[in-house]
PyMOL commands that place a pseudoatom at each C-alpha (Angstrom):
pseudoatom trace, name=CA, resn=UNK, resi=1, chain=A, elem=C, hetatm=0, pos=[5.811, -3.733, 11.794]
pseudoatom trace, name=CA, resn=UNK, resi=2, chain=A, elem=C, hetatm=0, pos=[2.173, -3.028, 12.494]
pseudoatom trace, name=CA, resn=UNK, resi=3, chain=A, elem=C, hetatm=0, pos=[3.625, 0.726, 10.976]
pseudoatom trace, name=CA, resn=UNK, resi=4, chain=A, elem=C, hetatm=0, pos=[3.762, -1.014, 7.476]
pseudoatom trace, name=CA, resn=UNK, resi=5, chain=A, elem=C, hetatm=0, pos=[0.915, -2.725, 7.887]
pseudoatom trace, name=CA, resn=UNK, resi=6, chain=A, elem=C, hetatm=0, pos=[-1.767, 0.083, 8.701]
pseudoatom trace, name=CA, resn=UNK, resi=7, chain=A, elem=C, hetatm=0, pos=[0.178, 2.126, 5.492]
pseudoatom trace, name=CA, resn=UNK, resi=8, chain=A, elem=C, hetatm=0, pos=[-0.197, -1.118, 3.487]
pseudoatom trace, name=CA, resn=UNK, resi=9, chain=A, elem=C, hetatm=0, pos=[-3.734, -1.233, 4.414]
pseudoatom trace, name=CA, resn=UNK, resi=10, chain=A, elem=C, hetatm=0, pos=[-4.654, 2.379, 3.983]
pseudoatom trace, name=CA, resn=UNK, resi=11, chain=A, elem=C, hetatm=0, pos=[-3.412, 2.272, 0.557]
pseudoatom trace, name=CA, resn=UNK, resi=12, chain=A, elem=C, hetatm=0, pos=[-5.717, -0.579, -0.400]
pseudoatom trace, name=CA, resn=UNK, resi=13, chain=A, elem=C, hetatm=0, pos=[-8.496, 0.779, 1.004]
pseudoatom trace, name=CA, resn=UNK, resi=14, chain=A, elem=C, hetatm=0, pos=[-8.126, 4.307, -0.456]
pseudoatom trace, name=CA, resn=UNK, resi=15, chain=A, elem=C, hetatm=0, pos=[-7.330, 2.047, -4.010]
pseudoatom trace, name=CA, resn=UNK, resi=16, chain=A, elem=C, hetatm=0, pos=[-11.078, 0.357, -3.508]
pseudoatom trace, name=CA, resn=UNK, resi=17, chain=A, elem=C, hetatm=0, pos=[-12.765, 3.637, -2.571]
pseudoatom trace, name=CA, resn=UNK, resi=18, chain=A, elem=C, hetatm=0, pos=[-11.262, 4.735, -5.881]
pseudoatom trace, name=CA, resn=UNK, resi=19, chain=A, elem=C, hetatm=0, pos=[-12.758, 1.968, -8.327]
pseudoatom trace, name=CA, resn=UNK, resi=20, chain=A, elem=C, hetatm=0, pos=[-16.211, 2.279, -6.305]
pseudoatom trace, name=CA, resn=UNK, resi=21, chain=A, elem=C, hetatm=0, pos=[-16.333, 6.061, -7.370]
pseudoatom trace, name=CA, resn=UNK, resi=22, chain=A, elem=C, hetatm=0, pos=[-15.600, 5.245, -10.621]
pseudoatom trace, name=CA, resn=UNK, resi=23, chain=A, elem=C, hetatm=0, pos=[-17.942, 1.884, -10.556]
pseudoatom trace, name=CA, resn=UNK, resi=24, chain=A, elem=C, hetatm=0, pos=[-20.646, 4.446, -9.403]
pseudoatom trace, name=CA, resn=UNK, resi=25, chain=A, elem=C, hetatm=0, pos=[-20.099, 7.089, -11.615]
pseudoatom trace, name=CA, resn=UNK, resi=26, chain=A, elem=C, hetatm=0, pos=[-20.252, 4.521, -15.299]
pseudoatom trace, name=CA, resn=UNK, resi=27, chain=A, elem=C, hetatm=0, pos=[-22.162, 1.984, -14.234]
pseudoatom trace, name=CA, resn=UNK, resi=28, chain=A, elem=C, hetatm=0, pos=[-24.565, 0.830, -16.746]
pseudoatom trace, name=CA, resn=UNK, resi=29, chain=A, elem=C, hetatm=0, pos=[-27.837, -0.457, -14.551]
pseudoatom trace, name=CA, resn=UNK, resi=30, chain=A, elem=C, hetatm=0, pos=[-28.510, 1.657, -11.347]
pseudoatom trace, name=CA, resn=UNK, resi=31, chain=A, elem=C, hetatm=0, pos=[-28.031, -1.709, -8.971]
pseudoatom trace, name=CA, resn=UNK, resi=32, chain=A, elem=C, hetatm=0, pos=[-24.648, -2.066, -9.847]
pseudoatom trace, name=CA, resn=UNK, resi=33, chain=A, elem=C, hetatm=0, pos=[-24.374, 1.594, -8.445]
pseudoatom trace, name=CA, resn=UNK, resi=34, chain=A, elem=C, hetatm=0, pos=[-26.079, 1.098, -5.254]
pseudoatom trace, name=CA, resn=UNK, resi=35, chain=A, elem=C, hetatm=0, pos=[-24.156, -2.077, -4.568]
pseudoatom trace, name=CA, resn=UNK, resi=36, chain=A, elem=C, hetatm=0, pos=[-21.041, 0.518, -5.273]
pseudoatom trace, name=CA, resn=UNK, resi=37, chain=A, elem=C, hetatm=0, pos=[-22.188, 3.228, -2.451]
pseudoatom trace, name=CA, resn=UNK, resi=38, chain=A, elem=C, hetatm=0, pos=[-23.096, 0.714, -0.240]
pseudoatom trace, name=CA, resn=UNK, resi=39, chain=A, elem=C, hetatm=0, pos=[-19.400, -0.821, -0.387]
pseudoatom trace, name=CA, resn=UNK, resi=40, chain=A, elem=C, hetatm=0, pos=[-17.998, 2.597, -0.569]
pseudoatom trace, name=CA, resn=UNK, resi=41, chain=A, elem=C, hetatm=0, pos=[-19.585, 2.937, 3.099]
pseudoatom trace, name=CA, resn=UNK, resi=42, chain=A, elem=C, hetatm=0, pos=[-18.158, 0.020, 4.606]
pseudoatom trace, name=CA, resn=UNK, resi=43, chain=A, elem=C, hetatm=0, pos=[-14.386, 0.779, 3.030]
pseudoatom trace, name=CA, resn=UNK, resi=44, chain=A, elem=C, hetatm=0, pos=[-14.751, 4.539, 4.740]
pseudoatom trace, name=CA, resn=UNK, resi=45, chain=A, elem=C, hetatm=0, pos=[-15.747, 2.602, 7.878]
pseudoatom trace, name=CA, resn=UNK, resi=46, chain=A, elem=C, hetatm=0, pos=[-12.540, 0.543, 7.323]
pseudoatom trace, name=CA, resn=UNK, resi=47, chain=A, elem=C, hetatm=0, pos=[-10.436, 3.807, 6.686]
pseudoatom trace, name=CA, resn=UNK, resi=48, chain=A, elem=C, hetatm=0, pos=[-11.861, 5.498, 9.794]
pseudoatom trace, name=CA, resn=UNK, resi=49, chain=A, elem=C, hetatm=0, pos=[-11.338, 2.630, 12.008]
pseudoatom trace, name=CA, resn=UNK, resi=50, chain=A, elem=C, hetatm=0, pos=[-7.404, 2.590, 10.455]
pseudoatom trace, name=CA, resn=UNK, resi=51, chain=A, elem=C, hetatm=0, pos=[-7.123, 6.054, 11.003]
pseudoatom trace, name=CA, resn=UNK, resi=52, chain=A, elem=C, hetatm=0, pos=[-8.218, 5.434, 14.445]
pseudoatom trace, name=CA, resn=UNK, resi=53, chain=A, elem=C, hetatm=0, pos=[-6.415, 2.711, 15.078]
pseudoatom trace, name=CA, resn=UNK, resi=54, chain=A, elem=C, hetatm=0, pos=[-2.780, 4.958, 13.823]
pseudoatom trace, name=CA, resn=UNK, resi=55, chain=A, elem=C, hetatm=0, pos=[-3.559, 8.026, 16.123]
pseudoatom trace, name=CA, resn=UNK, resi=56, chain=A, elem=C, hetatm=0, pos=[-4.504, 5.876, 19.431]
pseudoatom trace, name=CA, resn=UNK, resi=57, chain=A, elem=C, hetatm=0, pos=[-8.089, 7.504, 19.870]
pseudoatom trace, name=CA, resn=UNK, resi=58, chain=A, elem=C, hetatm=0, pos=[-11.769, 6.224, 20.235]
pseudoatom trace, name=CA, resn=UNK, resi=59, chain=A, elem=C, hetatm=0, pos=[-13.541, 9.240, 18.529]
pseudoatom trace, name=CA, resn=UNK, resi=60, chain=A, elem=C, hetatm=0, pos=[-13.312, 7.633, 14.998]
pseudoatom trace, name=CA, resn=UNK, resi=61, chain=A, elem=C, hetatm=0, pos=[-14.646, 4.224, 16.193]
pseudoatom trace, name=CA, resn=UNK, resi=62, chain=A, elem=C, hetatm=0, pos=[-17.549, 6.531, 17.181]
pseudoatom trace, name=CA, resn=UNK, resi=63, chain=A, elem=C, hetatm=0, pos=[-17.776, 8.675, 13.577]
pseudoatom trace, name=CA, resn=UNK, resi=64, chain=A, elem=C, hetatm=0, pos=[-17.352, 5.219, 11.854]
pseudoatom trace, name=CA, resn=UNK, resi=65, chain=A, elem=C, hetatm=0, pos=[-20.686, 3.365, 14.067]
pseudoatom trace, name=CA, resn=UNK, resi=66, chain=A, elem=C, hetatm=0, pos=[-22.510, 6.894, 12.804]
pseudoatom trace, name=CA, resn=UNK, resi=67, chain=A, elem=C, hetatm=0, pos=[-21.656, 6.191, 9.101]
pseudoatom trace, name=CA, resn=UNK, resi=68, chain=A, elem=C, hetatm=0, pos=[-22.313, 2.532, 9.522]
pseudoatom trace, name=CA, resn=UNK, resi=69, chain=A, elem=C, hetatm=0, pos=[-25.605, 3.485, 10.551]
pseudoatom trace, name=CA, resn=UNK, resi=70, chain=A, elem=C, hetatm=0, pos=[-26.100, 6.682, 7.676]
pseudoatom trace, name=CA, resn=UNK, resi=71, chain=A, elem=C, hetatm=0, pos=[-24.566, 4.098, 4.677]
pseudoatom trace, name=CA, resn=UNK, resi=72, chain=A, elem=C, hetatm=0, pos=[-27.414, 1.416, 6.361]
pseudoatom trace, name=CA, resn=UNK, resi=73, chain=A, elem=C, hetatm=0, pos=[-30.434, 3.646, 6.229]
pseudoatom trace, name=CA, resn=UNK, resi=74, chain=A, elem=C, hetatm=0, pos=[-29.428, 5.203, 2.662]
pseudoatom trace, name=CA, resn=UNK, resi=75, chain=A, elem=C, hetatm=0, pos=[-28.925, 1.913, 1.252]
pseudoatom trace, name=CA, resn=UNK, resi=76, chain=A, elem=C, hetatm=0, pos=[-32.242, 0.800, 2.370]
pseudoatom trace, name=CA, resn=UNK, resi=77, chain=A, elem=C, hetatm=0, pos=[-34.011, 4.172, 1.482]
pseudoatom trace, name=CA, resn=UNK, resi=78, chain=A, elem=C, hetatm=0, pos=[-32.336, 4.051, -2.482]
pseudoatom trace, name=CA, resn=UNK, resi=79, chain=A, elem=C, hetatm=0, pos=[-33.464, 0.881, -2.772]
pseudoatom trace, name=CA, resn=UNK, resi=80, chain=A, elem=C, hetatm=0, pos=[-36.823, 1.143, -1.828]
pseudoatom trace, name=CA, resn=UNK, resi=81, chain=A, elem=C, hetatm=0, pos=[-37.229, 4.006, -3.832]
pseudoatom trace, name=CA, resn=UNK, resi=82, chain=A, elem=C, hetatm=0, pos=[-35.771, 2.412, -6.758]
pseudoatom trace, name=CA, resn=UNK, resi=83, chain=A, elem=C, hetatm=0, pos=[-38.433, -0.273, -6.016]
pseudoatom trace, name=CA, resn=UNK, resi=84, chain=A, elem=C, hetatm=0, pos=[-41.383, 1.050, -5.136]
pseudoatom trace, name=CA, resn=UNK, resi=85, chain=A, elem=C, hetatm=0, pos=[-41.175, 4.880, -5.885]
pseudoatom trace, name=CA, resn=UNK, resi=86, chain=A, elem=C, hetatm=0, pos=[-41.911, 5.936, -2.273]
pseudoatom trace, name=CA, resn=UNK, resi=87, chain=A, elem=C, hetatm=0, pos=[-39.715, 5.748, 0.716]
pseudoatom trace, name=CA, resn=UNK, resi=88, chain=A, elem=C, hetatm=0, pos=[-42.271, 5.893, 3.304]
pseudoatom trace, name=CA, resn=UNK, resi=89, chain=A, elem=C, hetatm=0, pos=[-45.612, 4.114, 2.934]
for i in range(1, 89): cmd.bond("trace and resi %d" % i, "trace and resi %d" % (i + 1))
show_as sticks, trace
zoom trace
């Protein structure tokens, strides 16, 4: 059972990575765009976790805590640079 539901889950994951590529790539104000990378981040985190969760081994929980913190940082620097024009004062 938990077989179908990891597939199950994979497949809606991959399906929102999908319409947060294309919500990045036409979006019409640049927000709506860095709202879409940022929630592209947290559905690979959910993918990597899955994945690590089907194979039985604690080396993805690791990768996904490093993209956590990469999707944090780069959401953080894009919008400050979308604000103020720097990154670092």
């Amino acid at each position: 059972m938990i077989t179908y539901a990891a597939i199950f889950a994979f497949g809606c994951f991959a399906l929102a990575v999908l319409m947060n590529l294309w919500k990045v790539l036409f979006a019409e104000e640049i927000a709506d765009r860095i709202l879409a990378l940022d929630t592209m981040f947290i559905n690979a985190i959910a993918l990597m976790v899955l994945y690590g969760i089907a194979l039985g081994t604690g080396i993805y929980f690791e990768a996904s805590m490093i993209i956590a913190m990469l999707g944090f940082v780069s959401t953080v620097a894009y919008a400050r640079f979308i604000l103020r024009g720097n990154i670092i004062e």
